[in-house]
DRENDOGU-222953 format. One record per residue (C-alpha): residue in three letters; x, y, z; residue number from 0. Coordinates in pm, whole numbers, m for minus. Each point is the difference from the previous one (the first is absolute). Layout:
# residues N
aa = ala&east = X&north = Y&up = Z&i = NUM
...
***
This chain:
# residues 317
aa = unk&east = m485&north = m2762&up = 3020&i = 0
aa = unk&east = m234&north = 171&up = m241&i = 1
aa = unk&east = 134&north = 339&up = 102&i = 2
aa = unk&east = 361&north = m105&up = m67&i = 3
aa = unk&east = m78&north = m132&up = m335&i = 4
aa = unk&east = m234&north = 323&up = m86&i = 5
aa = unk&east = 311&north = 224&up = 113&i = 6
aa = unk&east = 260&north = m222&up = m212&i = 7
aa = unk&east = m212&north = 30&up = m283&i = 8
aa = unk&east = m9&north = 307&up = 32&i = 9
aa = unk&east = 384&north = 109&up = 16&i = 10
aa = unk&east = 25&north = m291&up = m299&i = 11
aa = unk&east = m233&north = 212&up = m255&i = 12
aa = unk&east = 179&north = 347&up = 125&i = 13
aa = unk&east = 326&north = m204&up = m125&i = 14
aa = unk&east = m137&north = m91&up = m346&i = 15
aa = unk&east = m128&north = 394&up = m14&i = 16
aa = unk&east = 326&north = 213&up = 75&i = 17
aa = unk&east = 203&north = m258&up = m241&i = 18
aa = unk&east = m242&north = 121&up = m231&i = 19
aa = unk&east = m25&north = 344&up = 3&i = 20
aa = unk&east = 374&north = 82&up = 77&i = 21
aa = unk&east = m113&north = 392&up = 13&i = 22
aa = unk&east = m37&north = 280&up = 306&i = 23
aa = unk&east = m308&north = m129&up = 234&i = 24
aa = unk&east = m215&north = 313&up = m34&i = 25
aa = unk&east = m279&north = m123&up = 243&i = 26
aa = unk&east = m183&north = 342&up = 51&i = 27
aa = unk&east = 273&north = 243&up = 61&i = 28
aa = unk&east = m56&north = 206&up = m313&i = 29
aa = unk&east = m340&north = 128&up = 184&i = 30
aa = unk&east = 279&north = 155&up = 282&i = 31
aa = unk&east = 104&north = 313&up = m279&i = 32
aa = unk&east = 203&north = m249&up = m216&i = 33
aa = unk&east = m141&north = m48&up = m328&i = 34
aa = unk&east = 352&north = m36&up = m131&i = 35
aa = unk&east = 6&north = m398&up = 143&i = 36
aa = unk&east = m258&north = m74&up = m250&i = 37
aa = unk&east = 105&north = 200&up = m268&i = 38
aa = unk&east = 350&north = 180&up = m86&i = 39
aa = unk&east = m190&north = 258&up = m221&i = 40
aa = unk&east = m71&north = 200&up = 356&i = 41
aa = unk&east = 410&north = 69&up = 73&i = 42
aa = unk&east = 38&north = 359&up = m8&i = 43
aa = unk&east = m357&north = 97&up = 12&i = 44
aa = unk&east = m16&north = 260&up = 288&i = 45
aa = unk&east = 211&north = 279&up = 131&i = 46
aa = unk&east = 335&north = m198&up = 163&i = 47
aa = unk&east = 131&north = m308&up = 153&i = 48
aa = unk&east = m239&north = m282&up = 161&i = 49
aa = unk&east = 130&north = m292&up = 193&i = 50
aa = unk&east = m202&north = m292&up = 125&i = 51
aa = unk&east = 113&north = m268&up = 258&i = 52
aa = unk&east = m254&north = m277&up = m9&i = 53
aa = unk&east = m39&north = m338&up = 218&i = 54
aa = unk&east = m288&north = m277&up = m78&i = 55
aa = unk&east = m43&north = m288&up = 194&i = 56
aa = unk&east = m249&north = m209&up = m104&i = 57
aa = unk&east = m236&north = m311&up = 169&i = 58
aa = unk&east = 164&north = 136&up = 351&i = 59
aa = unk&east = m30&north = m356&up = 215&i = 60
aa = unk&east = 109&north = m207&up = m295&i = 61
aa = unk&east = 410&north = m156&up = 4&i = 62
aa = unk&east = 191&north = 118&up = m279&i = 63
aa = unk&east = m311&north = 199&up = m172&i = 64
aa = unk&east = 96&north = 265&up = m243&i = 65
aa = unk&east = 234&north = 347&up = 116&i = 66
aa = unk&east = 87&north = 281&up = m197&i = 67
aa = unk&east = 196&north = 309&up = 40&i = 68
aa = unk&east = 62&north = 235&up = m282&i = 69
aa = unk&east = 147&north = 353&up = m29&i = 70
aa = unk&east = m150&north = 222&up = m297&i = 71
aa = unk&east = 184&north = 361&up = m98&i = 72
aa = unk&east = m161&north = 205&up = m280&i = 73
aa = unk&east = 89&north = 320&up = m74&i = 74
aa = unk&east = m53&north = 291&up = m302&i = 75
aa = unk&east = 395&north = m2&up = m213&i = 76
aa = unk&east = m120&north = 252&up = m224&i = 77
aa = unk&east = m324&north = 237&up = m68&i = 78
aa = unk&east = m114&north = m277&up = m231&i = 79
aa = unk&east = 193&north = m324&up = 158&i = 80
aa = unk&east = m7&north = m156&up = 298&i = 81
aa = unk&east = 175&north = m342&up = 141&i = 82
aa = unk&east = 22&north = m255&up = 254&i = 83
aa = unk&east = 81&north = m287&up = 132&i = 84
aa = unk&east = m142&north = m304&up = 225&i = 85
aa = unk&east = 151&north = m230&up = 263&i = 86
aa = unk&east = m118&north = m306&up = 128&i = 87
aa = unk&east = 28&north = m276&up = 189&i = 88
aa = unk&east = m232&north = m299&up = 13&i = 89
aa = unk&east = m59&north = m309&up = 176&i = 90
aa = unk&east = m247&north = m253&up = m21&i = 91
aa = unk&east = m15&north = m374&up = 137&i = 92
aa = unk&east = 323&north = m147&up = m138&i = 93
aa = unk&east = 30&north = 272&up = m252&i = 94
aa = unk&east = 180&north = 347&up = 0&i = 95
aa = unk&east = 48&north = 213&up = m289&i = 96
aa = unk&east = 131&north = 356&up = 43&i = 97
aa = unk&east = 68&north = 258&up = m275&i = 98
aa = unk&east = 36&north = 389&up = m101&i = 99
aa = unk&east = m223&north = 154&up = m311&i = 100
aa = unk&east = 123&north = 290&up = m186&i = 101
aa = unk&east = m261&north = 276&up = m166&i = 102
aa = unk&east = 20&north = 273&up = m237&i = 103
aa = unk&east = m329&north = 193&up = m65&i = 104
aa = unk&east = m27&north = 310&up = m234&i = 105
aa = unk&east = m322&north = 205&up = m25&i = 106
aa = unk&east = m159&north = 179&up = m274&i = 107
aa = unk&east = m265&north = 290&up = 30&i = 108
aa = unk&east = m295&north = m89&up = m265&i = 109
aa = unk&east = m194&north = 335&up = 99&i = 110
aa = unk&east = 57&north = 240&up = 277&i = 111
aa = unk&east = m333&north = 153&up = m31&i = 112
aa = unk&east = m201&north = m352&up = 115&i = 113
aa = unk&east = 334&north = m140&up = 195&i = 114
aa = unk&east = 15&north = m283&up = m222&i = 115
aa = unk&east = 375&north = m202&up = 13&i = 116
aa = unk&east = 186&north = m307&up = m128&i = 117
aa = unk&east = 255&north = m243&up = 162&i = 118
aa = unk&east = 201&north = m216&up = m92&i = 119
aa = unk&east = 283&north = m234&up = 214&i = 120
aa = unk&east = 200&north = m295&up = m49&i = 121
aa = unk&east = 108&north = m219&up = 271&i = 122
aa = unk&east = 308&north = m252&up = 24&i = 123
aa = unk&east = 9&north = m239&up = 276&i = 124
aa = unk&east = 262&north = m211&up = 186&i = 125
aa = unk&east = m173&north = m292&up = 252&i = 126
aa = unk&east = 181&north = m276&up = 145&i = 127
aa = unk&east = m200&north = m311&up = 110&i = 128
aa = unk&east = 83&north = m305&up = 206&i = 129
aa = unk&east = m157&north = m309&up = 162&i = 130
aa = unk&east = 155&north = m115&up = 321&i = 131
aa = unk&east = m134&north = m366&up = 68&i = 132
aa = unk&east = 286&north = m136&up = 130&i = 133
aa = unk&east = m159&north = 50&up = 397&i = 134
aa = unk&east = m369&north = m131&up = m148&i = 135
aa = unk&east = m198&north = m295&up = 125&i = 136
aa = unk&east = m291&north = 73&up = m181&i = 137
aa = unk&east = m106&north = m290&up = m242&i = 138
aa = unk&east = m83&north = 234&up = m274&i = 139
aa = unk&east = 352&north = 226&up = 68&i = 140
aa = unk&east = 259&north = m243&up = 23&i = 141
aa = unk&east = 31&north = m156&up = m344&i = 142
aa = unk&east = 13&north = 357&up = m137&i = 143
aa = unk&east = 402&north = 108&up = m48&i = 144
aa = unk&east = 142&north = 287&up = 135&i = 145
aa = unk&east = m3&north = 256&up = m223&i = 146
aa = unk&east = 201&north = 394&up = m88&i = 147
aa = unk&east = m80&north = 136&up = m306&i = 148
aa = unk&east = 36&north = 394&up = m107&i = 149
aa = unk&east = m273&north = 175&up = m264&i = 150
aa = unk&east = 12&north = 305&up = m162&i = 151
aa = unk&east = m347&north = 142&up = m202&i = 152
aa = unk&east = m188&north = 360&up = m90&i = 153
aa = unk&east = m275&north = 147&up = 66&i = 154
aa = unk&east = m167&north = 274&up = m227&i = 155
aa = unk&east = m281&north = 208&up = 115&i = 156
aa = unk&east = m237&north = 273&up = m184&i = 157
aa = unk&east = m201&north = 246&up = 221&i = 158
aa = unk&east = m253&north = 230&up = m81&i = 159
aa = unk&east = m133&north = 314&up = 186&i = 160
aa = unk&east = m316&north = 181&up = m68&i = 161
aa = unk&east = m17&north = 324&up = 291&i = 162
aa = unk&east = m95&north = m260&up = 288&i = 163
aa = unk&east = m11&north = m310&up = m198&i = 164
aa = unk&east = 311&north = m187&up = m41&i = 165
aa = unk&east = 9&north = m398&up = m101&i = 166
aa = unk&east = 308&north = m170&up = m94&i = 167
aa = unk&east = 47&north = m341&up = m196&i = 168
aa = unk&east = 316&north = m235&up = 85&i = 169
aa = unk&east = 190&north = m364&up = m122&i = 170
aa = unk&east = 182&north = m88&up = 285&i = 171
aa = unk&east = 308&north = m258&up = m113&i = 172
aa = unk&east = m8&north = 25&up = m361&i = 173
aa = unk&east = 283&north = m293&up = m58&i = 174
aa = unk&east = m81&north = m370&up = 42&i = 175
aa = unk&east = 184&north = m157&up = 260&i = 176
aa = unk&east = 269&north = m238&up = m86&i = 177
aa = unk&east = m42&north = m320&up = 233&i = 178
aa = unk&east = 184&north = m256&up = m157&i = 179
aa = unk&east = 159&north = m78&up = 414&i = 180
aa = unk&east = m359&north = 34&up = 100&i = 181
aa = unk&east = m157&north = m336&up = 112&i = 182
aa = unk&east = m290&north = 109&up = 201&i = 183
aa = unk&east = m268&north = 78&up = m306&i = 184
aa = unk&east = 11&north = 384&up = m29&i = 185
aa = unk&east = m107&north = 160&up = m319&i = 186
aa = unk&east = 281&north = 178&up = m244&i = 187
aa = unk&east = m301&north = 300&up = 8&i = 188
aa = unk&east = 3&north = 245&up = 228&i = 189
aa = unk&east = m186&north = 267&up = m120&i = 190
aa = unk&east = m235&north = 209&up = 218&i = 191
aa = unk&east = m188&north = 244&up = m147&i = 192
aa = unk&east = m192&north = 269&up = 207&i = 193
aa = unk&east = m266&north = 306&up = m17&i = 194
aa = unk&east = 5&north = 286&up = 243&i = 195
aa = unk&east = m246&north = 240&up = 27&i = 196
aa = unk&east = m100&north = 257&up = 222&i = 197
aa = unk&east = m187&north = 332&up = 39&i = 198
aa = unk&east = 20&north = 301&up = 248&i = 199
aa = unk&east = m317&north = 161&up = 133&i = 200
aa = unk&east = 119&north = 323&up = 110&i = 201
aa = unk&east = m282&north = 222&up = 27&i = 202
aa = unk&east = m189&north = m189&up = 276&i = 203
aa = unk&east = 167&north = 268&up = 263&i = 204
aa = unk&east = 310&north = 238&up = 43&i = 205
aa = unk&east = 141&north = m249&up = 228&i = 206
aa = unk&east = m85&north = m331&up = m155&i = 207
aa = unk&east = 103&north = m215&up = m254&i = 208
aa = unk&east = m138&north = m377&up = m98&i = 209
aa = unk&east = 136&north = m219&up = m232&i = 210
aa = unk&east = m163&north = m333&up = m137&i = 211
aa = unk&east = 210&north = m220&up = m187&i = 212
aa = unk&east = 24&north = m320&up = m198&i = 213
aa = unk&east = 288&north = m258&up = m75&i = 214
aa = unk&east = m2&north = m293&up = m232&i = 215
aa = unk&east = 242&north = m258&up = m48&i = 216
aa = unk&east = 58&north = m265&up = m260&i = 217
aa = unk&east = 186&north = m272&up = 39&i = 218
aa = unk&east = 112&north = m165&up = m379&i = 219
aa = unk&east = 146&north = m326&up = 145&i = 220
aa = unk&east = m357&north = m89&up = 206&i = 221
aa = unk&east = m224&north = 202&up = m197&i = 222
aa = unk&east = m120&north = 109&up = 320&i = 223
aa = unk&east = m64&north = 344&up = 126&i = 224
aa = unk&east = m99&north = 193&up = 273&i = 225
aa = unk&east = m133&north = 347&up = 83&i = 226
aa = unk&east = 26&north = 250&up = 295&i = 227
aa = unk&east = m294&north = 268&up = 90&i = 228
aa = unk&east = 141&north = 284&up = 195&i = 229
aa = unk&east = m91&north = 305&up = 117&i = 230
aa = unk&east = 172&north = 318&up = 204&i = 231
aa = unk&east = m92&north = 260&up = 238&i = 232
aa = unk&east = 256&north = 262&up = 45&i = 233
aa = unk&east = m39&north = 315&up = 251&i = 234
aa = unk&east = 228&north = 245&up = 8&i = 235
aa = unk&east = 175&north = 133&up = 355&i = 236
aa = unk&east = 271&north = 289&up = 68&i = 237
aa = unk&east = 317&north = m151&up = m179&i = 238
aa = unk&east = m163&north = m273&up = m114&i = 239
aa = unk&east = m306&north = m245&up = m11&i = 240
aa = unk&east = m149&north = m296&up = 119&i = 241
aa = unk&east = m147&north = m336&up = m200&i = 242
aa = unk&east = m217&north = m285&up = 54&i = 243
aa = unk&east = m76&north = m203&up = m300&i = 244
aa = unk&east = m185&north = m416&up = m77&i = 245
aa = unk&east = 123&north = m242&up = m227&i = 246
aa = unk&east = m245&north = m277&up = m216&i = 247
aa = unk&east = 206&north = m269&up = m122&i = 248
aa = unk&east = m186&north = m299&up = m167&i = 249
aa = unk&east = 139&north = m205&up = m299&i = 250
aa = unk&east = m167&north = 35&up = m320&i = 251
aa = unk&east = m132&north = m387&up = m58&i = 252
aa = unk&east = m162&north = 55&up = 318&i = 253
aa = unk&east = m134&north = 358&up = m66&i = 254
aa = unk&east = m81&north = 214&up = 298&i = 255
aa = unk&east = 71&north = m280&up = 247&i = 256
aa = unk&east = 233&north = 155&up = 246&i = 257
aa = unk&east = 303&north = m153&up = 30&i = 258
aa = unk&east = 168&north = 283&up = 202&i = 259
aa = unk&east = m138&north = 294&up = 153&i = 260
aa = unk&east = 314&north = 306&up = 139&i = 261
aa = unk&east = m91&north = 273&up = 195&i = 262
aa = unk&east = 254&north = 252&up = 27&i = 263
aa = unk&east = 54&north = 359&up = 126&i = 264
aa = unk&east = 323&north = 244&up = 31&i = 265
aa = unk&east = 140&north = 327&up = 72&i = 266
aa = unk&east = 211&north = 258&up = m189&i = 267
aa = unk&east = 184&north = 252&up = 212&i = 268
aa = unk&east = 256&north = 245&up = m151&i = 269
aa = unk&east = 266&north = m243&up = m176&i = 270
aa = unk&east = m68&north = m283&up = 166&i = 271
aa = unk&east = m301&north = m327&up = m65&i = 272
aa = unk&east = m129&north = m246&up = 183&i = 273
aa = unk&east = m270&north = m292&up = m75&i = 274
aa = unk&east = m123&north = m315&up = 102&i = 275
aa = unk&east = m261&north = m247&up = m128&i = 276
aa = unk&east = m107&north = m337&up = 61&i = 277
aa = unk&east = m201&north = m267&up = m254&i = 278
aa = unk&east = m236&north = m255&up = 125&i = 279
aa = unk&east = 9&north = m339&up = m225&i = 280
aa = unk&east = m363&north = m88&up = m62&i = 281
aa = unk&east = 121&north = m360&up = m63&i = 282
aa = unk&east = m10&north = m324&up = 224&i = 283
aa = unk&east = 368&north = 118&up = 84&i = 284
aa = unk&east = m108&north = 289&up = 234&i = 285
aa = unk&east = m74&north = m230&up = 236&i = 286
aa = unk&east = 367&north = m98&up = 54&i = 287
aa = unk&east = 192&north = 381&up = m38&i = 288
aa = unk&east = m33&north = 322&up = 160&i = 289
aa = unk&east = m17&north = 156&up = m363&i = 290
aa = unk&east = 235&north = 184&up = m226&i = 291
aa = unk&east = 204&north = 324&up = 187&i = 292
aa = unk&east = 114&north = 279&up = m177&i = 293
aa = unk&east = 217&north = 279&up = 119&i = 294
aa = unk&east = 155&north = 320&up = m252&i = 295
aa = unk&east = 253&north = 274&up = 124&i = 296
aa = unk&east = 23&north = 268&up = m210&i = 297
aa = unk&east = 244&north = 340&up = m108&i = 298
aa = unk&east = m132&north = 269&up = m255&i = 299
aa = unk&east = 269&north = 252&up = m110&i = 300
aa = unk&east = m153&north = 297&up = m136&i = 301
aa = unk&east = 144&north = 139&up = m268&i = 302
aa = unk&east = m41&north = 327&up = m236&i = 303
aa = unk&east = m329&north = m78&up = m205&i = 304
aa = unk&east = 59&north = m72&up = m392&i = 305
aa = unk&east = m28&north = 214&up = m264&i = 306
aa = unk&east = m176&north = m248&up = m212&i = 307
aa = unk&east = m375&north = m126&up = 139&i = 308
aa = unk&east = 63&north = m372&up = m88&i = 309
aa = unk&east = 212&north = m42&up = 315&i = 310
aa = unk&east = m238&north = 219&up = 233&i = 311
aa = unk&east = m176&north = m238&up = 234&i = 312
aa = unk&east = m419&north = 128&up = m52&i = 313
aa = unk&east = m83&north = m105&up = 330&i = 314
aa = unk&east = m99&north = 236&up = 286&i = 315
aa = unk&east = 231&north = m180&up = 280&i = 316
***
């Protein structure tokens, strides 16, 4: 019985939390070569056409527990623009919400003598949420109403590069939410604002790149936040390379407790990606899942370089 209650309470808060954020689930899959799910300001950087196919599943063991799929496609428009465009498709308890984002990014060069660069995007975003209770038998479900509602919102995003330094600053969902139908308790903000940062070490070996990395999040409705520790290891094969890579997660009023650990690792071959990574809880709710799965497919088109440095990608791989 106290397993059943633990797992219902735990589906219950997941409810409260999607209905809240109303936004792409980015979980870790920006550490898989997508920086452009956490910030738009990254469409366009590199030298063609990326596509990621991505699949979490999270608390594996636990009925109805959270599932996301999600299609990114970025791409360079211009030597100094780039653009693109995200798909998704979430589900969560008795919640769903499902939605498409589309980015513009344009680039400046500040200096081409220390590769220093500017970008700027702007997002607009279309989600459609629901509650389904109508098959519920779950005391604190059932009184809830059914519920469809469509949102639209922007994004804007700023990112600076400095040669192998690059951090970018973000407000996710600029516009209050109207929720006049709304009878569950969900804040009218739902603003999100987030640092990026990262830096490539380069010059370790020929054949080896790493990459630490740090996300923050900010939450205005909660006034909570929390912050991921990453870092990278990239080695370079014929066609290609190879990647392994850890995830810290802990939230900030709890500072360097773990609340999730990911490792992950991939492969790059020719035009094609593949990664995978799974994220231990370090909660009382491990005990009842298998963890949180996640899967990416990727396609890189390569395209002509740009004449202008802004868009060149100054990685090694």
């Amino acid at each position: 019985m106290r397993k059943i209650l633990i797992i219902l309470s735990v589906v219950f808060c997941s409810v409260k939390s999607t209905a809240q954020e109303i936004e792409l689930p980015t979980y870790v899959n920006h550490l898989a070569d997508n920086p452009f799910v956490i910030s738009p300001t990254y469409a366009g950087i590199g030298p063609g056409l990326q596509i990621r196919l991505n699949g979490v599943s999270q608390w594996i063991g636990v009925k109805d527990a959270p599932d996301t799929q999600s299609l990114t496609v970025e791409a360079r428009i211009a030597d100094t623009f780039g653009g693109g465009i995200s798909l998704f498709n979430d589900s969560n308890g008795f919640t769903t919400h499902k939605g498409a984002k589309l980015s513009f990014a344009s680039h400046l060069t500040l200096s081409d003598f220390h590769d220093s660069f500017l970008s700027f995007a702007l997002s607009y975003s279309f989600i459609q949420f629901g509650i389904d209770t109508s098959n519920s038998n779950v005391t604190d479900i059932e009184n809830v109403p059914s519920i469809q509602e469509n949102h639209s919102n922007f994004d804007v995003g700023l990112l600076y590069r400095f040669e192998k330094f690059s951090i970018t600053a973000n407000v996710v969902n600029i516009l209050n939410r109207d929720i006049k139908n709304f009878r569950t308790g969900d804040p009218e903000e739902l603003r999100k604002y987030t640092l990026f940062a990262s830096y490539i070490m380069s010059r370790i070996s020929r054949d080896y790149e790493l990459e630490p990395s740090i996300l923050y999040e900010y939450r205005e409705a909660t006034g909570r936040s929390k912050t991921d520790m990453n870092i990278k290891a990239r080695k370079g094969i014929r066609g290609g390379y190879v990647w392994a890579g850890l995830s810290y997660t802990f939230l900030n009023d709890q500072f360097f407790q773990p609340n999730a650990i990911a490792p992950l690792f991939g492969l790059k071959k020719d035009n094609l990606y593949l990664s995978y990574g799974f994220s231990v809880n370090m909660n009382k709710t491990q005990d009842f899942n298998y963890g949180t799965h996640m899967i990416t497919l990727g396609f890189d088109y390569e395209r002509r370089q740009s004449l202008a440095r802004c868009t060149q990608k100054m990685i090694m791989f």
